[in-house]
Structure formats: structure tokens, C-alpha cells
C-alpha positions, 0 to 999 in steps of 0.5 A: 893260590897261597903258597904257605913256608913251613916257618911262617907257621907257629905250631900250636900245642893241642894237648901234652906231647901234640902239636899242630901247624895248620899248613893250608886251609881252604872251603872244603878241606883242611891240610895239617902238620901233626907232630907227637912226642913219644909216649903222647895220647889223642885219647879216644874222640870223635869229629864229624869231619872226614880225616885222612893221614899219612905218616911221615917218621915214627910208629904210633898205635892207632885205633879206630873203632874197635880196630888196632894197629901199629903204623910207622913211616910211609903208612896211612889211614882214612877215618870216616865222620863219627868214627871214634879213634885215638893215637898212642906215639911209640916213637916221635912221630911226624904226621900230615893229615887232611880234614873235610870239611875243615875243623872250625875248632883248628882255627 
């Protein structure tokens, strides 16, 4: 089983304010570190993968569909394949989410 240190993982900047350390990636899921400067935009696309989330510090805007919400620390979502969504952060945020199968696009 690898066991992967937060430090031996260089983030990577996906967009302005975005970025992304790929913690562990097996066969069939994917399990990320996401962390937004305040004021960063994921504008509004879509994956087939299935995407679920928790947040671990500040408040983002999240949409999904025509669905908005204001999240902040200790909440979650659960984003189906196909789904479009976007994220606005309010405040720093530090994300941890989870992808089926894994992004292809990530590695």
C-alpha cells in the first residue's frame, strides 16, 4: 500500500488562484488536495468522472446545475458525471476531493 507525505507532493497550479496536489492515485479513484486563493474561479465545466468533496477551511460559492450554495468548513458535495459546476472562493479555501475513475487530465 503506498503511503504518500504531504511534502514529497509538488502542487501544481491549474488555473490563477488553483492549485492541486495529487495525494494518491489508484485504478478506479482519485484523491486530491485543492487549495483556492480567495477570489479564485473553477469556471463552470464538466467531467465524466464522478467528484465528491469535503471542505476542510474557508467558504466558497458552489454551483451545481442551476443549484447555488455558500459552503464553508466541515461541508460536502457529491457531484454526478456530466454535471456542470463551478466554484467561486470567498475566503482561502482548502479542499480534499475524491474522482472516479481517476482524471487522466490530473496526471
Amino acid at each position: 500500500m503506498p503511503m504518500i507525505e504531504h511534502n514529497q507532493v509538488a502542487p501544481v497550479e491549474m488555473m490563477p488562484g488553483v492549485f492541486r496536489r495529487i495525494m494518491t492515485d489508484g485504478e478506479r479513484m482519485m484523491l486530491c488536495e485543492i487549495r483556492l486563493e480567495k477570489g479564485a474561479v473553477v469556471p463552470s465545466h464538466t467531467h465524466p468522472h464522478e467528484q465528491t468533496g469535503y471542505m476542510m477551511s474557508g467558504r466558497l460559492r458552489f454551483q451545481i446545475g442551476d443549484e447555488v450554495r455558500d459552503l464553508s468548513a466541515g461541508d460536502s458535495w457529491m457531484i454526478p458525471g456530466g454535471s456542470a459546476h463551478e466554484v467561486t472562493a470567498l475566503e482561502e479555501c482548502l479542499l480534499i476531493e475524491c474522482f472516479s475513475p481517476p482524471r487522466e487530465d490530473f496526471r
